[in-house]
C-alpha positions as CSV (number, residue, x, y, z in Angstrom):
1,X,14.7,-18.9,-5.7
2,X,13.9,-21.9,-7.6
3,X,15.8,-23.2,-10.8
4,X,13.6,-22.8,-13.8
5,X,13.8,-25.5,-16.4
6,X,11.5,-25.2,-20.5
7,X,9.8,-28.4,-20.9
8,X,8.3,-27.4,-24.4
9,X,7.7,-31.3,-25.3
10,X,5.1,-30.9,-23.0
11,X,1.5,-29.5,-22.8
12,X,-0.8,-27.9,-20.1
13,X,-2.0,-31.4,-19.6
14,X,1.0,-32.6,-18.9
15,X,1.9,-29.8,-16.4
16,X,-0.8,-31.4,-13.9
17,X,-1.0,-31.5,-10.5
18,X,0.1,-34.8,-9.2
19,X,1.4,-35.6,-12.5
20,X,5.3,-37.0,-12.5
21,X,7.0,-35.5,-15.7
22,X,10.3,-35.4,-17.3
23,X,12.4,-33.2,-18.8
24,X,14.7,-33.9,-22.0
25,X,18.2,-35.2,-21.7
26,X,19.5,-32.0,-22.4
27,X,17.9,-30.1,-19.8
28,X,18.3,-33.3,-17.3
29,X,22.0,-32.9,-17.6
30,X,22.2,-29.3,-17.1
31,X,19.9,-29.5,-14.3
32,X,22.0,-32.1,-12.7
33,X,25.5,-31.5,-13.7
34,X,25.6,-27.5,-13.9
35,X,22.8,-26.3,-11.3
36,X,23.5,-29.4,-9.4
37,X,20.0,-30.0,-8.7
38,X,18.9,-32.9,-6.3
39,X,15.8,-35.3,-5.4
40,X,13.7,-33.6,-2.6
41,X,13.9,-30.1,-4.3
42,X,11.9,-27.3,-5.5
43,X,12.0,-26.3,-9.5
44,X,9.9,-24.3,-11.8
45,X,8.8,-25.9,-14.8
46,X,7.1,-24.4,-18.1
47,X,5.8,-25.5,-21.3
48,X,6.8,-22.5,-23.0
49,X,3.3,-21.9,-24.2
50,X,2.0,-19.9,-21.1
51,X,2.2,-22.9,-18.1
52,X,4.7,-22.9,-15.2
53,X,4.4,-25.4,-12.4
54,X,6.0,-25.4,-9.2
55,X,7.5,-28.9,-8.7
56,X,9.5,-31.5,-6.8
57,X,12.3,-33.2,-7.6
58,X,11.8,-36.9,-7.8
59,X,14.6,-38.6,-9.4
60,X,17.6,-36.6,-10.3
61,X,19.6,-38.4,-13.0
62,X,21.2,-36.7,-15.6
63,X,20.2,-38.4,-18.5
64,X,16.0,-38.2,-16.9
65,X,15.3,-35.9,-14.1
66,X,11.6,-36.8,-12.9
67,X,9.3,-34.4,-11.2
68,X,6.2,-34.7,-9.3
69,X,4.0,-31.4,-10.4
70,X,2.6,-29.3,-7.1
71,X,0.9,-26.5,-8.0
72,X,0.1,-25.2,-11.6
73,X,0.1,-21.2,-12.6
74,X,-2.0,-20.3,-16.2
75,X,-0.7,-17.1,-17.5
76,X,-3.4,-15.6,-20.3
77,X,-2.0,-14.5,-24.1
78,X,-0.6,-11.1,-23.9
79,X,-2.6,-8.1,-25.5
80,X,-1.6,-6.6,-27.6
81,X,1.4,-9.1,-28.4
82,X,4.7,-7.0,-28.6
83,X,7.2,-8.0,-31.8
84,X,10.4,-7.0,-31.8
85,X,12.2,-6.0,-35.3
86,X,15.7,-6.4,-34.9
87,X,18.0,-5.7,-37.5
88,X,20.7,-7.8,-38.3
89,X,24.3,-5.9,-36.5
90,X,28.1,-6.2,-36.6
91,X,29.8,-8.1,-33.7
92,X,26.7,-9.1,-30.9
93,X,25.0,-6.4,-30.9
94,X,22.3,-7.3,-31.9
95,X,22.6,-10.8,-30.1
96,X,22.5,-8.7,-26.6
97,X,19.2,-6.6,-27.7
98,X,17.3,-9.3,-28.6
99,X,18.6,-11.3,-25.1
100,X,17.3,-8.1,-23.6
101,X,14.3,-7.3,-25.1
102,X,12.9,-11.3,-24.9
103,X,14.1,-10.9,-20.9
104,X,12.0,-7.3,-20.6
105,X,8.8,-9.2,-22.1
106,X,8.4,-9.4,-25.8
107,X,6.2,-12.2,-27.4
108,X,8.5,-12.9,-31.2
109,X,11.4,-11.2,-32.5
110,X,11.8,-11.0,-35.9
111,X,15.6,-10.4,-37.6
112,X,15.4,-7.9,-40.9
113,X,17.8,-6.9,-42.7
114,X,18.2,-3.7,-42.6
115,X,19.7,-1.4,-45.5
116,X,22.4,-0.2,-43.5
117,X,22.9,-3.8,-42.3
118,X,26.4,-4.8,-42.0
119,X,25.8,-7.9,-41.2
120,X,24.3,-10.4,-43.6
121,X,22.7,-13.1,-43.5
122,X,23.0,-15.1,-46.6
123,X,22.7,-18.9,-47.9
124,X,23.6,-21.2,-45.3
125,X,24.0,-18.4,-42.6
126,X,20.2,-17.6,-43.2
127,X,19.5,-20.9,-41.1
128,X,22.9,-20.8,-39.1
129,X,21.5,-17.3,-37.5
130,X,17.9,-18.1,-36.5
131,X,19.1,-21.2,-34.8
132,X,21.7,-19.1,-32.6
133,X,18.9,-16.2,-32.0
134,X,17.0,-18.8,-30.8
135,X,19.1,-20.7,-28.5
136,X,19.6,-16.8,-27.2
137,X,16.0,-16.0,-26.5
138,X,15.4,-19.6,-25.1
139,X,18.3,-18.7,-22.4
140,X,16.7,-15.4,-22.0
141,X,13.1,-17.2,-21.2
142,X,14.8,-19.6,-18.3
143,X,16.7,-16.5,-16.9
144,X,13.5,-14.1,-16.3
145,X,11.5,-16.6,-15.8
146,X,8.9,-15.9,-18.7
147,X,5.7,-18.7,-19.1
148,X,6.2,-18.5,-22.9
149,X,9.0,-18.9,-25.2
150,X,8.8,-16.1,-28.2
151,X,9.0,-17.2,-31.6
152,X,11.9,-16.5,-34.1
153,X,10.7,-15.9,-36.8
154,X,12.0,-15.9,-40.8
155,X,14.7,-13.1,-42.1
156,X,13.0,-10.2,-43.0
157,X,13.5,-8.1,-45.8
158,X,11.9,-3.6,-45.4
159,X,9.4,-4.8,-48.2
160,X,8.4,-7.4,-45.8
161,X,7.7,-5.2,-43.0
162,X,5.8,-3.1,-45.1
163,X,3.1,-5.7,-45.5
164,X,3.1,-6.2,-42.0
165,X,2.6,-2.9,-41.2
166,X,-0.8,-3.3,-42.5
167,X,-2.4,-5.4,-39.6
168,X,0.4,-3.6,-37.3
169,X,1.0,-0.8,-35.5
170,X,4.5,-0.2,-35.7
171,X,6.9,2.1,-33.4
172,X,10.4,3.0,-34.8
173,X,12.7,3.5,-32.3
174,X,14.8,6.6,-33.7
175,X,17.2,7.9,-30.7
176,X,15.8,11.7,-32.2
177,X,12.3,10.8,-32.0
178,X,10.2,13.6,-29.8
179,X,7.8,11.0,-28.5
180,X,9.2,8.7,-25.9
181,X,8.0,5.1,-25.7
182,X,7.9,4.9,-22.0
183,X,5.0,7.4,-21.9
184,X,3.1,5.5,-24.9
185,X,0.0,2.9,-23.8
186,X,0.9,0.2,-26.5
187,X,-2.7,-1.6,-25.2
188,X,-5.0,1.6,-26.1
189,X,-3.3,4.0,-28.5
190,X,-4.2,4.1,-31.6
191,X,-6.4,1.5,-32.6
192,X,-7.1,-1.6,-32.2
193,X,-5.6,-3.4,-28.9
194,X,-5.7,-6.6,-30.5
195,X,-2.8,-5.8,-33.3
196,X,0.9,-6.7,-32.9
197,X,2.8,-3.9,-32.2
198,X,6.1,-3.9,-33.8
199,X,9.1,-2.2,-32.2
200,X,11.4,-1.6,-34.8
201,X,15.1,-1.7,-33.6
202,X,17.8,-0.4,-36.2
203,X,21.1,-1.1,-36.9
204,X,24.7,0.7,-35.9
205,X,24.1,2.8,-38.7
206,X,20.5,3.9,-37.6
207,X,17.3,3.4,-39.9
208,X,17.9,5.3,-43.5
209,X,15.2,7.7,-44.0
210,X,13.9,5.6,-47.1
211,X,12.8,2.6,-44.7
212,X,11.2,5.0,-41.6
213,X,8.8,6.8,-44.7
214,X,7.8,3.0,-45.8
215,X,7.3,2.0,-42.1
């Protein structure tokens, strides 16, 4: 199977077929050094913003690794977008859900803290976090493959979500729940298909009944 390199400098126009392209210096190198990738071959490319093109391998250097674009896929916005609400966990917890969930298919994740949040994220860590979540979900995205690259969004607070909630439909994930969410049709149920639906993911200490009566 072909490599599959994020090229979010670039645009659908870009992603052209017949068009040579480059990726970045970072990807370059890792294309070159770590995957050992070579002029002559096959990769994937994407813009990250719903664009993957199948392309050759023109000049493999690993400062600039040209392509010559083949073929081009358009993948269509997802309906209804699915958010993940992760709150913030001790150790990597919650590091490892929000690798899996962003490789299963959701479109933004969004870290909260939680009340029964260990984990904090305050002053400089606020920043420190985001950027490590989203150097996780960007891995996640060139691992599965994915034609866009979901969003991190801002810290999170219950009060937060609340006002989400408004425009949202939002599923709790509560291991005691009677419904299950694999028999739930997130495009037609209840409402509105165009809404974000929020998947709200606890921490090790669960959801405290206070926040799933506000959500």
């Amino acid at each position: 199977m072909a490599h599959f390199h994020l090229a979010d400098d670039l645009d659908a126009a870009d992603l052209a077929v017949g068009r040579v392209v480059a990726l970045g210096p970072q990807e370059s190198r890792h294309a070159v050094t770590v995957s050992r990738v070579r002029a002559g071959e096959g990769l994937l490319v994407g813009d990250g913003r719903g664009t993957i093109a199948s392309c050759v391998v023109t000049t493999a250097d690993p400062q600039r690794l040209e392509l010559r674009v083949e073929s081009v896929e358009a993948h269509p916005d997802p309906s209804p977008p699915v958010v993940l609400v992760q709150a913030l966990a001790k150790g990597d917890r919650d590091e490892l859900a929000v690798q899996a969930a962003t490789e299963l298919g959701v479109d933004a994740v969004i870290p909260w803290q939680a009340q029964r949040s260990v984990s904090r994220w305050e002053g400089a860590k606020v920043a420190k976090g985001r950027e490590r979540w989203r150097a996780i979900v960007r891995e996640a995205v060139k691992q599965s493959i994915r034609p866009r690259l979901p969003e991190v969004e801002t810290l999170a607070t219950t009060k937060d979500l609340v006002r989400m909630a408004a425009t949202a439909r939002v599923l709790v994930l509560d291991p005691t729940a009677e419904a299950r969410l694999s028999r739930l049709d997130l495009a037609t149920a209840d409402g509105d298909a165009a809404s974000d639906v929020l998947l709200v993911v606890g921490p090790e200490g669960g959801i405290s009944p206070a926040e799933v009566e506000a959500l």
